[in-house]
ROPABA-541499 format. One line per field, with one value per residue (C-alpha): residue number from 1; x, y, z. Coordinates in nm, 4 decimals, always signed. Example, Ala and Ser with C-alpha at 12.3 -4.5 7.8 and 13.67 -1.06 7.14 Angstrom:
seq c(1_2)
east c(+1.2300_+1.3670)
north c(-0.4500_-0.1060)
up c(+0.7800_+0.7140)
//
This chain:
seq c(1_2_3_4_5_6_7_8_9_10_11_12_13_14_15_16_17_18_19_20_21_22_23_24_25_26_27_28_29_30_31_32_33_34_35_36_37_38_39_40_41_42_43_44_45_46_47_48_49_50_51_52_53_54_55_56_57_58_59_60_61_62_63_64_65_66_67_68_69_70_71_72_73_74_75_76_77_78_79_80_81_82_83_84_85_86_87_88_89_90_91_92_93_94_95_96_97_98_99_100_101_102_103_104_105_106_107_108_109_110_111_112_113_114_115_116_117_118_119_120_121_122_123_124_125_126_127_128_129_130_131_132_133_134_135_136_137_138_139_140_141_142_143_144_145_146_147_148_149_150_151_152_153_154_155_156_157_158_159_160_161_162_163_164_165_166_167_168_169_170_171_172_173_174_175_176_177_178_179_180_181_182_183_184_185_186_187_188_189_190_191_192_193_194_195_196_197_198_199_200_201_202_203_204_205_206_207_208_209_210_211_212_213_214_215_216_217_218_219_220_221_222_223_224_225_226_227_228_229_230_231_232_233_234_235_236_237_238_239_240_241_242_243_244_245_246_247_248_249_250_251_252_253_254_255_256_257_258_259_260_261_262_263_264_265_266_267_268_269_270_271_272_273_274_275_276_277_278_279_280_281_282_283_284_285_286_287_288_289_290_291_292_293_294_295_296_297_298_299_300_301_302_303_304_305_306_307_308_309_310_311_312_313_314_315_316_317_318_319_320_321_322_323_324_325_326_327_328_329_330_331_332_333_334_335_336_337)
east c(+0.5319_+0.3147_+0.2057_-0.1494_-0.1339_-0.0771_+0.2596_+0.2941_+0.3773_+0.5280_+0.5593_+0.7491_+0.7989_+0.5564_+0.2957_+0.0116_-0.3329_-0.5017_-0.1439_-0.1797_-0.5190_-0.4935_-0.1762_-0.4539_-0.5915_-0.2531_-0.0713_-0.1140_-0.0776_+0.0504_+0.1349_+0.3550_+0.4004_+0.6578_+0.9962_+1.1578_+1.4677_+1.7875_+1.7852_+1.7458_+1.4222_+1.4690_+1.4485_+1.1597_+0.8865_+0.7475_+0.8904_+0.5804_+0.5337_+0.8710_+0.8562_+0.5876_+0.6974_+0.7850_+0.8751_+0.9854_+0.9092_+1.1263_+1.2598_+1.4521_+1.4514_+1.7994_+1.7040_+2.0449_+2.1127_+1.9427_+1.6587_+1.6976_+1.7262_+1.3861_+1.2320_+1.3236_+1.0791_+1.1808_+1.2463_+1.2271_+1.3183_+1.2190_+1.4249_+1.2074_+1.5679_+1.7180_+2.0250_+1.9577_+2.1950_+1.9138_+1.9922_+2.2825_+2.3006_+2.5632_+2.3744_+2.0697_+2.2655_+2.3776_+2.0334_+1.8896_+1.6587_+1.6188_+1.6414_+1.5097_+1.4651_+1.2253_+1.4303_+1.3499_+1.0535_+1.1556_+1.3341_+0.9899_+0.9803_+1.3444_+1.3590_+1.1217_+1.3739_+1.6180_+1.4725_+1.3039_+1.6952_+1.8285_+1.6039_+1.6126_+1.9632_+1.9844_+1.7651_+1.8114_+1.4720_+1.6373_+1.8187_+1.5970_+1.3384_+1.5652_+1.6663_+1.2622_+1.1772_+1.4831_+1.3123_+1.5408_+1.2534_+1.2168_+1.0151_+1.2983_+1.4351_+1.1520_+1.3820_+1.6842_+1.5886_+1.5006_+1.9014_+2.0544_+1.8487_+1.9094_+1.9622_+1.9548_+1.6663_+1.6674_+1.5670_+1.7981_+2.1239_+2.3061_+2.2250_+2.4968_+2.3351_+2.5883_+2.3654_+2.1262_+1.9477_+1.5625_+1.6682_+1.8898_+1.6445_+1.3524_+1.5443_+1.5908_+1.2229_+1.2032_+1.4810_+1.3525_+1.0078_+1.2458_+1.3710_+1.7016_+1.9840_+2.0922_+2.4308_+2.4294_+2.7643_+2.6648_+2.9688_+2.7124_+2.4843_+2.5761_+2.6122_+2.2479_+2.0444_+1.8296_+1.7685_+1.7401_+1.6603_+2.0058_+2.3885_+2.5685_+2.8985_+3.1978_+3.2450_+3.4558_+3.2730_+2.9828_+3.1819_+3.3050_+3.0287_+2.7246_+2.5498_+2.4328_+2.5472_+2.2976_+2.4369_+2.2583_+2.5303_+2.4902_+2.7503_+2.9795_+3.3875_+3.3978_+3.1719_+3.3214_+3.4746_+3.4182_+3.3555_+3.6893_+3.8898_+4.0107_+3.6290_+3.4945_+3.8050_+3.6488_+3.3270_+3.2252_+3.2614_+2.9014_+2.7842_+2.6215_+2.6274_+2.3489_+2.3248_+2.0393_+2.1726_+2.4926_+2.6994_+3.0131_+3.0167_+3.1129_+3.4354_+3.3867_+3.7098_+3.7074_+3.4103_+3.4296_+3.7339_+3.5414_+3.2792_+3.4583_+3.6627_+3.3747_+3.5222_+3.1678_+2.8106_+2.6777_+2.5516_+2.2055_+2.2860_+2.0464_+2.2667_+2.5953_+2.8631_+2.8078_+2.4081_+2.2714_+2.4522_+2.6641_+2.5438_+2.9104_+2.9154_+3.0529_+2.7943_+2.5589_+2.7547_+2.7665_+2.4823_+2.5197_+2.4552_+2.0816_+2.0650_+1.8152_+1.7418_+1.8052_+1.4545_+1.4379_+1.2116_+1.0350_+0.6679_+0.3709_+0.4000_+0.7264_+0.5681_+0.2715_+0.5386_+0.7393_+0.4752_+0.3623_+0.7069_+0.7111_+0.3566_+0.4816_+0.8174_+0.6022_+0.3922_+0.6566_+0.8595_+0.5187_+0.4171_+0.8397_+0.7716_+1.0171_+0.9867_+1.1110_+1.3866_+1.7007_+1.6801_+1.9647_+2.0963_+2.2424_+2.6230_+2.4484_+2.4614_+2.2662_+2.0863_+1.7693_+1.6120)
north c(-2.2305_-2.0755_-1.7802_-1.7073_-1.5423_-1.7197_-1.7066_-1.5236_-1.7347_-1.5200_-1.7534_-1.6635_-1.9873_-2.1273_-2.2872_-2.5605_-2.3755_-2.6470_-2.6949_-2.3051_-2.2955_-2.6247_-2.4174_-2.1302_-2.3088_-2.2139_-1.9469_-1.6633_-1.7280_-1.4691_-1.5539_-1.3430_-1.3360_-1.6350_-1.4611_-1.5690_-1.4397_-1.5310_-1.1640_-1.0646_-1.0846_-0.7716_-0.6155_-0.7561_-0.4782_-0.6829_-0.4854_-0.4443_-0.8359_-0.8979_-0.7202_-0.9576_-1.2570_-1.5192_-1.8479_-1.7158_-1.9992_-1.9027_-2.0995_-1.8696_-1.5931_-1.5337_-1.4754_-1.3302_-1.0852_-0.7606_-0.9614_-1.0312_-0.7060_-0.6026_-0.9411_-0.8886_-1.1352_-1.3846_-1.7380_-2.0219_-2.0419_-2.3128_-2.3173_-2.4889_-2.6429_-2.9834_-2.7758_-2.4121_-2.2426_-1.8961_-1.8563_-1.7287_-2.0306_-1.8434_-1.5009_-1.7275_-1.9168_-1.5778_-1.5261_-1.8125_-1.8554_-2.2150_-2.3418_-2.6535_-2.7520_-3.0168_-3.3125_-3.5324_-3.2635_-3.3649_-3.7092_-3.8322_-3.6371_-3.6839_-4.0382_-3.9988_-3.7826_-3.9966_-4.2737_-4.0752_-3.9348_-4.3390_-4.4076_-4.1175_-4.1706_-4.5290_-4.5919_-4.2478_-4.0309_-3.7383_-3.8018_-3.9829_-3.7168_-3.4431_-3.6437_-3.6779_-3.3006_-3.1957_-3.4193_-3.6827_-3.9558_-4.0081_-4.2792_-4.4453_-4.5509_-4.5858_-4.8728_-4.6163_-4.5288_-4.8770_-4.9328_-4.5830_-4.5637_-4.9014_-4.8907_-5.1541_-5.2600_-5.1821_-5.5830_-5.7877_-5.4774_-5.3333_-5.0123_-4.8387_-4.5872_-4.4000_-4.2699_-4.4873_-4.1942_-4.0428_-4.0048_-4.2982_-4.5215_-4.4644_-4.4815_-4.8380_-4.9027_-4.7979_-5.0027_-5.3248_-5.2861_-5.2651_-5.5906_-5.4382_-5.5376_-5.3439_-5.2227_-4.9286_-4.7044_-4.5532_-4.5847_-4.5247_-4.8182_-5.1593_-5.4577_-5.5729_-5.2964_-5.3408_-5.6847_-5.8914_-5.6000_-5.4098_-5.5136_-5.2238_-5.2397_-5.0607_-4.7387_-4.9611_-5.2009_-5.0198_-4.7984_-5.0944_-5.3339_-5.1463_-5.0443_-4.7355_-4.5341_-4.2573_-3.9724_-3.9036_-3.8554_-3.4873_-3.2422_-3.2070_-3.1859_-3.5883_-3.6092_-3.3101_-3.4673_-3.7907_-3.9641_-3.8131_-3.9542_-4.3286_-4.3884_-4.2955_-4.4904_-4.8467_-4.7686_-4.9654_-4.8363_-4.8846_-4.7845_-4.4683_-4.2083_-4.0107_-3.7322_-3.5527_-3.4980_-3.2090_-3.1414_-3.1298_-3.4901_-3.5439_-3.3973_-3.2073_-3.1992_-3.5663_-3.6215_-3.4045_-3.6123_-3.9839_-3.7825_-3.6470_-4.0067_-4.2137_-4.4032_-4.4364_-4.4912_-4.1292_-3.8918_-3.8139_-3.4790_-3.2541_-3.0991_-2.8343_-2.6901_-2.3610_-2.3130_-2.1531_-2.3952_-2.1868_-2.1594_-2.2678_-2.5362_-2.8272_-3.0744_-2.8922_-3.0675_-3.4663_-3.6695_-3.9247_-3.6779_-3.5874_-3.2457_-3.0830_-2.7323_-2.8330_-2.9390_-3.2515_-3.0581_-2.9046_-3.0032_-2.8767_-3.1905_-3.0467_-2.7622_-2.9875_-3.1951_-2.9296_-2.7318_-3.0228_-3.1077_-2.7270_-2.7497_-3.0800_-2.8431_-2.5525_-2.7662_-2.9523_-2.5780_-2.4039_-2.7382_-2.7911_-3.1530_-3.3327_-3.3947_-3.6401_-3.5535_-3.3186_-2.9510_-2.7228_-2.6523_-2.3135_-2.4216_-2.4867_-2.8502_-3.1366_-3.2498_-3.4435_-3.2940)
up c(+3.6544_+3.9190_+3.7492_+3.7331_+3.4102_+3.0718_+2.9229_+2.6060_+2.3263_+2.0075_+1.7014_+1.4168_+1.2864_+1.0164_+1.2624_+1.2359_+1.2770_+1.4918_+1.6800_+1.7846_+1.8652_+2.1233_+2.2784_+2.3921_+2.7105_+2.8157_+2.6547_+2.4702_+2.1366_+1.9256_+1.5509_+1.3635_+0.9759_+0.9448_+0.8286_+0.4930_+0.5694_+0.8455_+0.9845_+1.3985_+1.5445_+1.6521_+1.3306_+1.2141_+1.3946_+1.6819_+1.9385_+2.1794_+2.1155_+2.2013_+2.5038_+2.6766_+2.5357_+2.7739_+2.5084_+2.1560_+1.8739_+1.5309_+1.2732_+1.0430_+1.2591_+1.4575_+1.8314_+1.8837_+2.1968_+1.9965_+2.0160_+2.3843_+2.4810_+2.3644_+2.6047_+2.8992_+3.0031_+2.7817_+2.9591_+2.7054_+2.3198_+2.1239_+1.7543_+1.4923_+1.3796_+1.4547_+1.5833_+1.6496_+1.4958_+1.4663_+1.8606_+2.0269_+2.3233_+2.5023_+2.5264_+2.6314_+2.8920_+3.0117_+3.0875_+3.2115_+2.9353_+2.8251_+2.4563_+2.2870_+1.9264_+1.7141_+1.6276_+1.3782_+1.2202_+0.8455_+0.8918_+0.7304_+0.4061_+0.3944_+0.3876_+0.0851_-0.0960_-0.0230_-0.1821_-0.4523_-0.5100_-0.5587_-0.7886_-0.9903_-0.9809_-1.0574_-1.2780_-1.4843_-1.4362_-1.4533_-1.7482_-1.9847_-1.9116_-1.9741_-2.3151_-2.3733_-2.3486_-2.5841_-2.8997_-2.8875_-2.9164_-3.2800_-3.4442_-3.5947_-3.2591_-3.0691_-2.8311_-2.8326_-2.4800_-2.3337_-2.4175_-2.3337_-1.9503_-1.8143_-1.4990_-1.1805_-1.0092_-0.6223_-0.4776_-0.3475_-0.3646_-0.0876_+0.0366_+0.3421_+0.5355_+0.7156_+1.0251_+1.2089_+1.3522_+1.2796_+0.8989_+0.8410_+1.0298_+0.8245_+0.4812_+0.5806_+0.6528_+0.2987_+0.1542_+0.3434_+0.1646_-0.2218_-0.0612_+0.0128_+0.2241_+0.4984_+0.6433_+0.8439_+0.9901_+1.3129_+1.5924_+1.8737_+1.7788_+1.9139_+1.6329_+1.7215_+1.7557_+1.3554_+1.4404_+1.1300_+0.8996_+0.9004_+1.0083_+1.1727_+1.0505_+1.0333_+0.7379_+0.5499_+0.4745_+0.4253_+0.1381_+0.0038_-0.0155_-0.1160_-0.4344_-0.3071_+0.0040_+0.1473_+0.3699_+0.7178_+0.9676_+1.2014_+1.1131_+1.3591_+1.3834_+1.3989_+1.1146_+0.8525_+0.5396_+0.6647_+0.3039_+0.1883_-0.1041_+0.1246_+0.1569_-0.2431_-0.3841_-0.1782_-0.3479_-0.6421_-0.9963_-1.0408_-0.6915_-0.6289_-0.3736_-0.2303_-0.0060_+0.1188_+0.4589_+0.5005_+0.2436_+0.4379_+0.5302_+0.1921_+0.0821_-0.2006_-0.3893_-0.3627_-0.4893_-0.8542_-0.8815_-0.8812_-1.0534_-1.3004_-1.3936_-1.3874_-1.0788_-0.8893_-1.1252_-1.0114_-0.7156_-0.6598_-0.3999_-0.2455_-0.0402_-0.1818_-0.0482_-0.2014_-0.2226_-0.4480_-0.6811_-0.8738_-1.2632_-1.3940_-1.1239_-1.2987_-1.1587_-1.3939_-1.6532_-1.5536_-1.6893_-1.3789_-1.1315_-1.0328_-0.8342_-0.6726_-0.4854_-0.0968_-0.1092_+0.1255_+0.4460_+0.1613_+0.2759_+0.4600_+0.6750_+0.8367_+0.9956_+1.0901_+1.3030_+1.4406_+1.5410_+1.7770_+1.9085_+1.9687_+2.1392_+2.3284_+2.4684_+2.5638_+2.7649_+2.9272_+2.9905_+3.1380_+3.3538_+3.4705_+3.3860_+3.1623_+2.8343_+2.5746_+2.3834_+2.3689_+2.5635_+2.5129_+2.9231_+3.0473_+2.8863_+2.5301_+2.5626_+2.4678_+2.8083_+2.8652_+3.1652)
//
């Protein structure tokens, strides 16, 4: 850019402090109360910010074309999202106004769910304390839970990734250091690319051959109900399925069946096709199933990391350089500039 004055940064994303306040040197920084709720930018009472803003930051916030109307000066968007579905591409395209995202901002603290959702799952942490807290410990069966709660050890089992990407990639870091083996489905990987700590294979045998098989594909059309009843029935009776990634990958009908007959050892599932989890949901009721509340980009360090990969796109946007990573272009595509 060749203007002399500073573009006007408004963030309504949750931001890093120290991430903002290294952004001043070239912007003006304006930080709004992060919103809590999915609703248009433009009703959220920052019209006279709005309507100097050059580079909009938002998370939950939908920059949708109400909210483009009130910037006319608006020329870059960057979506605290790994897809941004809060901004209406086409209206941006329209407009020339460029769009990026933060890839990869929770695949850390994901991974960690991810593993912390295996071994919950496997080896019954959920359950036994759920059995502790309702009294059943008594002193006459002191041992009655060493026998009720065992569950496999994670060394020297199979785990199938499906998804070699910034998630699925870092949940086999993990598994290498529980002494795991490795297969990983990802059609856009060649055979080689883990080296010696991971095979990529195809989905088959990955269903079919593991103990446990984690989630991390993208949604997309190619990737909706992709574990569909064919892929649970390969899985082992006594192999578990985890998903902290997107629900829909998983077909759902086809999963409360193997569920519900016992034909796979359990779930451990962050992710639900209808969230909030219904109260009558019948997941509630299955002892080998451990839930939990969508929670997997539930830290602190998430907005730590996407505040910088915001910082890094803002820098790269004001300074026309190119920068690392995927920019949405005027057709709301993946490019890399």
């Amino acid at each position: 850019m060749t203007h002399t004055a500073k573009p006007t940064v408004l963030v309504t994303a949750p931001f890093d402090a120290d991430t903002a306040e290294s952004l001043r040197d070239e912007f003006d920084v304006v930080l709004a109360e992060p919103a809590r709720h999915g609703e248009s930018l433009a009703a959220a009472g920052l019209d006279a910010q709005l309507a100097t803003a050059t580079a909009i930051v938002a998370e939950l916030d939908l920059v949708d074309r109400a909210t483009l109307d009130k910037a006319p000066a608006l020329r870059f968007v960057v979506s605290c999202r790994a897809v941004p579905v809060n901004v209406d591409l086409a209206a941006c395209a329209a407009r020339g106004i460029r769009v990026a995202t933060t890839p990869g901002r929770n695949a850390e603290v994901t991974a960690d769910l991810t593993f912390a959702l295996i071994l919950s799952t496997v080896r019954h942490v959920g359950r036994s304390e759920r059995w502790l807290r309702a009294g059943n410990w008594r002193p006459d069966a002191v041992f009655e839970p060493y026998e009720q709660f065992r569950g496999a050890g994670l060394g020297g089992r199979t785990l199938g990734i499906l998804g070699g990407g910034a998630v699925g990639s870092r949940v086999l870091r993990r598994a290498r250091g529980f002494g795991m083996t490795v297969k990983v489905y990802d059609p856009f990987l060649p055979a080689g690319h883990f080296g010696d700590d991971a095979s990529v294979v195809s989905l088959d045998e990955v269903m079919s051959t593991s103990d446990v098989v984690t989630v991390h594909v993208p949604l997309m059309p190619q990737t909706r109900g992709l574990v569909g009843a064919r892929e649970l029935a390969l899985m082992r009776p006594d192999a578990f399925l985890v998903n902290a990634g997107r629900a829909a990958v998983v077909d759902e009908d086809a999963l409360m069946t193997v569920l519900r007959e016992h034909r796979i050892g359990g779930a451990g599932l962050d992710v639900h096709h209808q969230e909030p989890l219904p109260a009558d949901s019948e997941l509630l009721t299955f002892d080998h199933v451990t839930l939990t509340p969508h929670i997997a980009g539930a830290s602190d360090d998430v907005v730590v990391e996407h505040s910088r990969i915001a910082a890094d796109a803002l820098r790269a946007w004001a300074h026309g350089a190119p920068r690392r990573g995927p920019v949405l272009n005027q057709s709301g595509e993946m490019s890399r500039p």
